[in-house]
Chimera marker file (.cmm) of the C-alpha trace (Angstrom):
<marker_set name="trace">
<marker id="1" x="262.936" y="263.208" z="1.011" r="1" g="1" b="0" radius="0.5"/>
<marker id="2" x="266.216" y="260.656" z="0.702" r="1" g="1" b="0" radius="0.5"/>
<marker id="3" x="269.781" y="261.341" z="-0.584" r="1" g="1" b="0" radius="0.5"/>
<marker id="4" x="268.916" y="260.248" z="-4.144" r="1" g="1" b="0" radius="0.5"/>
<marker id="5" x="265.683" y="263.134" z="-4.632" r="1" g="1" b="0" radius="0.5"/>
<marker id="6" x="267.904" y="265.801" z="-3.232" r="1" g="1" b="0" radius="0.5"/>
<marker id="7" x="270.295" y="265.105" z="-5.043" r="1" g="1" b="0" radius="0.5"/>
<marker id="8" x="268.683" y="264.835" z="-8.046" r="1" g="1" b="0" radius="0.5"/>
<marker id="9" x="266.924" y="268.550" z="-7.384" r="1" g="1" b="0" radius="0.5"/>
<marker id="10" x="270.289" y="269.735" z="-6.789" r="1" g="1" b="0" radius="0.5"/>
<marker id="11" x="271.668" y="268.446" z="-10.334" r="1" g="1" b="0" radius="0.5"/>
<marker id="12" x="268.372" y="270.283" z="-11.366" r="1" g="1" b="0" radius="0.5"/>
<marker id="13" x="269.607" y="273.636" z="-10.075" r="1" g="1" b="0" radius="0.5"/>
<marker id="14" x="272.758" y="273.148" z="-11.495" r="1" g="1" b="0" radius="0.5"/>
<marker id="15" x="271.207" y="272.303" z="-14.884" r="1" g="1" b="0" radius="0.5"/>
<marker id="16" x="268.941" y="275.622" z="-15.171" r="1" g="1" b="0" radius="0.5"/>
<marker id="17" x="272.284" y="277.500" z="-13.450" r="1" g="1" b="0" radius="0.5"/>
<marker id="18" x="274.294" y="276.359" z="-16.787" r="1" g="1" b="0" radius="0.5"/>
<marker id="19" x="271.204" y="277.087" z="-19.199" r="1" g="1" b="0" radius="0.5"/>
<marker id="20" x="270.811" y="280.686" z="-17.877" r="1" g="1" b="0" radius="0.5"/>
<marker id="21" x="274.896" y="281.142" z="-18.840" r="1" g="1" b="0" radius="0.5"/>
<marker id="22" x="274.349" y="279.524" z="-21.865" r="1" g="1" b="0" radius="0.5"/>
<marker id="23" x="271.196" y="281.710" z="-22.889" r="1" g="1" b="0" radius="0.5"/>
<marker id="24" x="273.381" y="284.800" z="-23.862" r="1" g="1" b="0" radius="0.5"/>
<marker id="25" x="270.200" y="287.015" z="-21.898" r="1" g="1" b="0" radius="0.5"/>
<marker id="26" x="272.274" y="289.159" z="-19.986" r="1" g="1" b="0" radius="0.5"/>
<marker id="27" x="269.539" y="289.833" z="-17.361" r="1" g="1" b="0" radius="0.5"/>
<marker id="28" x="268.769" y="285.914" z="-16.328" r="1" g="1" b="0" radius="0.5"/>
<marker id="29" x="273.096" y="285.421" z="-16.222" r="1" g="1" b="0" radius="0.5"/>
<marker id="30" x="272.751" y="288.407" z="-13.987" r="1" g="1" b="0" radius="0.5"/>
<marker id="31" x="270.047" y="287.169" z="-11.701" r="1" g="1" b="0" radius="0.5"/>
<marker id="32" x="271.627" y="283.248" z="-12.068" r="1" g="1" b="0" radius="0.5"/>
<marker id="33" x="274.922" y="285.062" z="-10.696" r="1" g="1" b="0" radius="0.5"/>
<marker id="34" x="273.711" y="287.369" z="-8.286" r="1" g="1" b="0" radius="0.5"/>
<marker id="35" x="270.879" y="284.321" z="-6.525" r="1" g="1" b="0" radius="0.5"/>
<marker id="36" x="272.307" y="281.215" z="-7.170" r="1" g="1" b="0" radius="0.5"/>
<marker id="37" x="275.580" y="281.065" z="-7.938" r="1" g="1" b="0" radius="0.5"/>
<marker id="38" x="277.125" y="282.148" z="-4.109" r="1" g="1" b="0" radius="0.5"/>
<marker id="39" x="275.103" y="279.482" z="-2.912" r="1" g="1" b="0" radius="0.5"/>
<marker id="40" x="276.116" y="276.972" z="-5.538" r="1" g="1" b="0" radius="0.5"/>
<marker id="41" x="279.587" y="277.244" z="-5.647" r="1" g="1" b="0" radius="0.5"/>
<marker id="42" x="279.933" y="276.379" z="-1.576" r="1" g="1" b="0" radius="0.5"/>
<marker id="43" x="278.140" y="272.880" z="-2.468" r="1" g="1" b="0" radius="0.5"/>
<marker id="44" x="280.770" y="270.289" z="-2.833" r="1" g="1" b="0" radius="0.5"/>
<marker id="45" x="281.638" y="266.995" z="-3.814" r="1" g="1" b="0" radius="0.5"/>
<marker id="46" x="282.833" y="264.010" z="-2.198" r="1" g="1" b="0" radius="0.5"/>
<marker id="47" x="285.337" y="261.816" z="-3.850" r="1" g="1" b="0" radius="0.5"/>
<marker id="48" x="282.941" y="259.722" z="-5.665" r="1" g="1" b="0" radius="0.5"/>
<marker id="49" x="281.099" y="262.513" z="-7.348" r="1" g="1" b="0" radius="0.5"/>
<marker id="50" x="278.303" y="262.520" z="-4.015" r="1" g="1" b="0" radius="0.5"/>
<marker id="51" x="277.238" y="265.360" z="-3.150" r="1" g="1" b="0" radius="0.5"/>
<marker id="52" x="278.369" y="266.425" z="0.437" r="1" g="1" b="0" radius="0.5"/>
<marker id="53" x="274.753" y="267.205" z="1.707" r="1" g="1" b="0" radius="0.5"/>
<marker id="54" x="276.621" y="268.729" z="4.685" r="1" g="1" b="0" radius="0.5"/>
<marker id="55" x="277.539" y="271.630" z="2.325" r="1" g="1" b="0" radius="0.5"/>
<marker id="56" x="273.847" y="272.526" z="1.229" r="1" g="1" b="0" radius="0.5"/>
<marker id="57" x="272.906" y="275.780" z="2.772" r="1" g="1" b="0" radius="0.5"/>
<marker id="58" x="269.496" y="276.782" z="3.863" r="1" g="1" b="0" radius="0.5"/>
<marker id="59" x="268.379" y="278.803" z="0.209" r="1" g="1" b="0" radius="0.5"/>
<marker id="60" x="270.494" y="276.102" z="-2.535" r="1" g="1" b="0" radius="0.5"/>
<marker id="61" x="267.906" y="273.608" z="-0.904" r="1" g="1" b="0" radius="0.5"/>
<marker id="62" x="264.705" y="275.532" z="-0.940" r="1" g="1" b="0" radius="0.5"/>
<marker id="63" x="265.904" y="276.519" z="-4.512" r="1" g="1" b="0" radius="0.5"/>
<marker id="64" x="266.381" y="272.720" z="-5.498" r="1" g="1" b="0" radius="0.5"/>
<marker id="65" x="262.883" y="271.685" z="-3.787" r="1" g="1" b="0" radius="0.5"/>
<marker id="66" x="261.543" y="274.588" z="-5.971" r="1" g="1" b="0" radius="0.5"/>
<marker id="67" x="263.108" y="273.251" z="-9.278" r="1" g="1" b="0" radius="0.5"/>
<marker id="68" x="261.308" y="269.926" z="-8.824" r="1" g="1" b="0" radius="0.5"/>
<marker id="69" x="258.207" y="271.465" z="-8.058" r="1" g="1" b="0" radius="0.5"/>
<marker id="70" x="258.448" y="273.540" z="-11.133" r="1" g="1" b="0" radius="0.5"/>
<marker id="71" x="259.312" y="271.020" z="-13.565" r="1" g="1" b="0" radius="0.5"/>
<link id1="1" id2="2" r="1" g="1" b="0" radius="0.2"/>
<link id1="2" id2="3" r="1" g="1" b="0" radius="0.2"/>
<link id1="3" id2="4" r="1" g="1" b="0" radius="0.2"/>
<link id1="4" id2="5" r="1" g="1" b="0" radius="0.2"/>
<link id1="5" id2="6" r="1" g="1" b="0" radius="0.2"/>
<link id1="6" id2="7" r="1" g="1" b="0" radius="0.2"/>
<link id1="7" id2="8" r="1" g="1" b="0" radius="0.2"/>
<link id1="8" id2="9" r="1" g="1" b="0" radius="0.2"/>
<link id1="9" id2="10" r="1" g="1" b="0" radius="0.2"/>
<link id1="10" id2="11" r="1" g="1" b="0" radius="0.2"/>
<link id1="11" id2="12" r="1" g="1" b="0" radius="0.2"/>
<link id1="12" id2="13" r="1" g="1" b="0" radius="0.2"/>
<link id1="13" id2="14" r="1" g="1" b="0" radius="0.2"/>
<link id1="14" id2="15" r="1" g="1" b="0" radius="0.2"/>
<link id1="15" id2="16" r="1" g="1" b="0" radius="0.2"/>
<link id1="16" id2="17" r="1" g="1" b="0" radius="0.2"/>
<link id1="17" id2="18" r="1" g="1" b="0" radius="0.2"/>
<link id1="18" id2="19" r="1" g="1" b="0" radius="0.2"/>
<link id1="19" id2="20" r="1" g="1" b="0" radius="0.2"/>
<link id1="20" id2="21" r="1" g="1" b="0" radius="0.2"/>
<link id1="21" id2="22" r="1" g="1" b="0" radius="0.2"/>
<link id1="22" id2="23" r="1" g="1" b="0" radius="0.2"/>
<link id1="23" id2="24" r="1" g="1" b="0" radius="0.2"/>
<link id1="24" id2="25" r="1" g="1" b="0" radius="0.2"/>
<link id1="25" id2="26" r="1" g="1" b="0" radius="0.2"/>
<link id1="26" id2="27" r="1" g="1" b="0" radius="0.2"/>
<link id1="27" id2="28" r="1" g="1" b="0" radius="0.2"/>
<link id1="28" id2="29" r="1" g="1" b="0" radius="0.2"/>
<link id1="29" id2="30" r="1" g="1" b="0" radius="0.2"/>
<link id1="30" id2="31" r="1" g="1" b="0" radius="0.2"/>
<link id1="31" id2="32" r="1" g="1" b="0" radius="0.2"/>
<link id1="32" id2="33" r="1" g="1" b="0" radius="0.2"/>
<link id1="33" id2="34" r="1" g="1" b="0" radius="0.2"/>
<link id1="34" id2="35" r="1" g="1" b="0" radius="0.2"/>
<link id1="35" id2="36" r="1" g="1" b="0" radius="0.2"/>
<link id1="36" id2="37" r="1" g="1" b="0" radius="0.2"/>
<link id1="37" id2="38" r="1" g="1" b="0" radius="0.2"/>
<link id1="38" id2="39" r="1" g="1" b="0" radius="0.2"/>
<link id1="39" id2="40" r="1" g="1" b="0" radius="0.2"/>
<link id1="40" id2="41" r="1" g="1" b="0" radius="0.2"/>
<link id1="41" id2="42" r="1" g="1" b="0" radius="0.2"/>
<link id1="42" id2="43" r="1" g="1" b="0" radius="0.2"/>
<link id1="43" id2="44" r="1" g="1" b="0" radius="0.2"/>
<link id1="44" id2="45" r="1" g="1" b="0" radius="0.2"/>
<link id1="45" id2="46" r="1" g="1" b="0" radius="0.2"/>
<link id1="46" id2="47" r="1" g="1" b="0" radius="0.2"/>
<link id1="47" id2="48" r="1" g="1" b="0" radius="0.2"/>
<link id1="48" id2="49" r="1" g="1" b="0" radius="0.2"/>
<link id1="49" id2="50" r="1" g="1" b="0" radius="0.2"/>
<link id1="50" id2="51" r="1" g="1" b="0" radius="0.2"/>
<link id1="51" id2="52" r="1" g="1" b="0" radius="0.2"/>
<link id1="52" id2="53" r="1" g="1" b="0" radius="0.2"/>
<link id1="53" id2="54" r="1" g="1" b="0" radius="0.2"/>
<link id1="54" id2="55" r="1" g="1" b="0" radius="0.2"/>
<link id1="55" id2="56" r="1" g="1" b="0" radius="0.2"/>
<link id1="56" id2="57" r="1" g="1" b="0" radius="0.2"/>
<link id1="57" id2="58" r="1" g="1" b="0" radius="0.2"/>
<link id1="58" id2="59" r="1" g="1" b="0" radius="0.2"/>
<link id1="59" id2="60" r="1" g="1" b="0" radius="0.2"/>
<link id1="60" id2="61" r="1" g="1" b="0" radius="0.2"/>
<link id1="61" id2="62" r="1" g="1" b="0" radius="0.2"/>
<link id1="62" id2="63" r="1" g="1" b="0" radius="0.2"/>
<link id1="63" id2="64" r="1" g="1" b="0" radius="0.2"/>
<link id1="64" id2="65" r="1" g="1" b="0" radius="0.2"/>
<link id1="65" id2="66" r="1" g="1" b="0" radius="0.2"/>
<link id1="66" id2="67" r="1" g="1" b="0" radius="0.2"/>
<link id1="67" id2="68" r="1" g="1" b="0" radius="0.2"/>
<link id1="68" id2="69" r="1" g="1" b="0" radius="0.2"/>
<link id1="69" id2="70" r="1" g="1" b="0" radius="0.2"/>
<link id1="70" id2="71" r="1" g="1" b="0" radius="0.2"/>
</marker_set>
């Protein structure tokens, strides 16, 4: 896998992250808060809107792998 397929898994995650919000089902915001969101919010940015792969944790990248797969 490069940069540019992680990354785009991990803009994946963060795109079914904002859909569960958005749904208005309080049990997927619940799960999206409790399972994802911890991990999430640690990834960062660099200054030109990278993302610092330094910052991915163990479980955000098995999520994002996942999120390809599923699509």
């Amino acid at each position: 896998m490069n940069r540019t397929e992680m990354e785009h898994n991990l803009n994946l995650v963060i795109e079914d992250f904002n859909n569960r919000i958005d749904s208005g089902n309080e049990d997927l915001i619940q799960n999206a808060m409790w399972a994802t969101y911890p991990h999430l919010k640690e990834v960062k940015k660099t200054p030109n809107f990278r993302i610092n792969l330094l910052t991915v944790n163990e479980r955000i990248r098995l999520h994002a792998n996942m999120q390809r797969w599923m699509k």
